[in-house]
C-alpha positions, 0 to 999 in steps of 0.5 A: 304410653311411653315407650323409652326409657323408665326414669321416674316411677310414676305409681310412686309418685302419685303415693307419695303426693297421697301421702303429702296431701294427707299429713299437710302439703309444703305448698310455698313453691307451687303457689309461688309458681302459680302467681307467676303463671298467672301474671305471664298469662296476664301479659297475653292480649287475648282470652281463652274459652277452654284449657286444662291445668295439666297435672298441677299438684294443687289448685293453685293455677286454677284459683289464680287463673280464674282470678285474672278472667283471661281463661273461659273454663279450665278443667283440672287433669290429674292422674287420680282425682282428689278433692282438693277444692271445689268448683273446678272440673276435673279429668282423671288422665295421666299426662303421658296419655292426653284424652282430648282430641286434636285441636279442642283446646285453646290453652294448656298450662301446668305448674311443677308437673312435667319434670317427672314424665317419663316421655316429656317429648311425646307429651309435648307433641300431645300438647301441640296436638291437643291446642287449636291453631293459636292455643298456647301453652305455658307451664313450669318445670323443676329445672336442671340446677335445683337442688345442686345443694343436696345433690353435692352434699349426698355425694360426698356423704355416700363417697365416704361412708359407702363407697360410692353413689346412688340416684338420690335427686332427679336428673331435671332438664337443662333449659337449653334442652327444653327449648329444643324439645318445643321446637320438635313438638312443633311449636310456633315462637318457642321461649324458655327461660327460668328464674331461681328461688332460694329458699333457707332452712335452719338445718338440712333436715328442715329441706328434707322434711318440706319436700317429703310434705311437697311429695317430692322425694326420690322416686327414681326407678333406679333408687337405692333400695336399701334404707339410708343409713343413718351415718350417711344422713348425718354426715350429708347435714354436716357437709351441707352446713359445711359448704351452703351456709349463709353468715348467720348460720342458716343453709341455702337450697337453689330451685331453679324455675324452668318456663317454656311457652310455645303456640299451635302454629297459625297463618296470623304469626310472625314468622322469621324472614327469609335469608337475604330479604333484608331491605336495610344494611346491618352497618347502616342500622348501628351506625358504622362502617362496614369493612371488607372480609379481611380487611382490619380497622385502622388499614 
């Protein structure tokens, strides 16, 4: 288990995505993250024997991926098995602390998981260790800028009702970050990009209540205590109206998808050619001229 830092209370958690299962998930976001985990793994000209959707909050990566039958068997890793749907292997594991043996997988994916361990790089390093030489690993993250909506608007809110502010949305990593974070874990041709979806609500509280039923709300360890104040909540729905709404009346929330892939290093990848191994000039290949250091055009 994670030995740094304590950032997010995985015990609550694991509560409040009970609790979203029991009253009726918000599941828009995931399957649209699914769909387009699934097409990503489309594009890959290869197939896969065995992988794990590692801590997905629903079935969506796994109903998807079998449809597109690139993935051989894919076995569900959830920190508390549920029965969500059938026909899927499930593993009880929690994503800090990965059961398989080294080299036994051929590919790990993961759809809005990961943003809430505690230890992303020695889960990383997991990852890597788990897959076998050529396995890959594709997953989706929250990133950095979701959310920026409500975080500006509960800012100011406490600002002016309670002097002064509290953890209310989760610090999600930047994708520049991320990238360096597969680097270190050892993985071959990293890439991290995102897309961003934004999603509209009447009111702020329509945002409210579709996270709590994503079991998405705050569950920072260093979170307020105290119940919000119902001053404050009304005050943050008025400086979100305020400053987020389109011409017809209606608000924007941002949610930016962050998706990083990497592979187990193997002898058949390319690898970057050494410095000064090139057999062709930079000038030659655009076509210009090469001038001297120093020297400007024109002289």
């Amino acid at each position: 288990m994670s030995q740094g830092p304590i950032i997010f209370d995985r015990h609550l958690l694991r509560a409040r995505r009970a609790r979203a299962r029991k009253l009726g998930p918000a599941t828009f976001l995931v399957d649209r993250v699914a769909d387009d985990l699934a097409e990503r793994l489309a594009a890959v000209l290869r197939s896969f024997d065995v992988g794990i959707d590692l801590g997905t909050p629903t079935d969506a990566v796994r109903r998807a991926a079998a449809a597109g039958g690139k993935v051989g068997t894919l076995i569900a890793v959830e920190p508390d098995v549920v029965s969500q749907g059938k026909g899927f292997l499930r593993v009880a594991a929690d994503e800090e602390a990965l059961p398989f043996a080294d080299a036994s997988l051929d590919l790990v994916v993961s759809a809005l998981s990961l943003q809430t361990v505690n230890d992303l790089p020695g889960t990383l390093i997991q990852i890597r260790r788990a897959l076998r030489p050529d396995g890959l690993f594709l997953a989706a993250l929250i990133g950095g800028d979701s959310l920026s909506e409500l975080r500006e608007a509960f800012a100011q809110a406490e600002s002016e009702i309670e002097g002064g502010l509290s953890p209310r949305v989760a610090p999600f990593a930047d994708l520049r970050d991320l990238g360096g974070l597969l680097q270190r874990a050892g993985f071959a041709l990293p890439v991290a990009d995102s897309d961003r979806l934004t999603v509209r609500y009447d009111n702020a509280f329509g945002l409210m209540r579709d996270l709590r039923a994503m079991g998405a709300t705050n569950v920072l360890t260093e979170r307020r205590r105290a119940p919000l104040k119902r001053a404050t909540l009304l005050r943050m729905a008025q400086i979100y109206a305020e400053r987020f709404a389109d011409s017809d009346g209606r608000l924007r929330a941002t949610f930016e998808i962050a998706w990083l892939s990497g592979w187990a290093p193997h002898e058949s990848q390319q690898k970057p050619l050494k410095p000064g191994s090139a057999t062709v000039r930079l000038a030659d290949a655009l076509g210009t001229k090469e001038l001297p250091t120093g020297d400007k055009p024109g002289d």
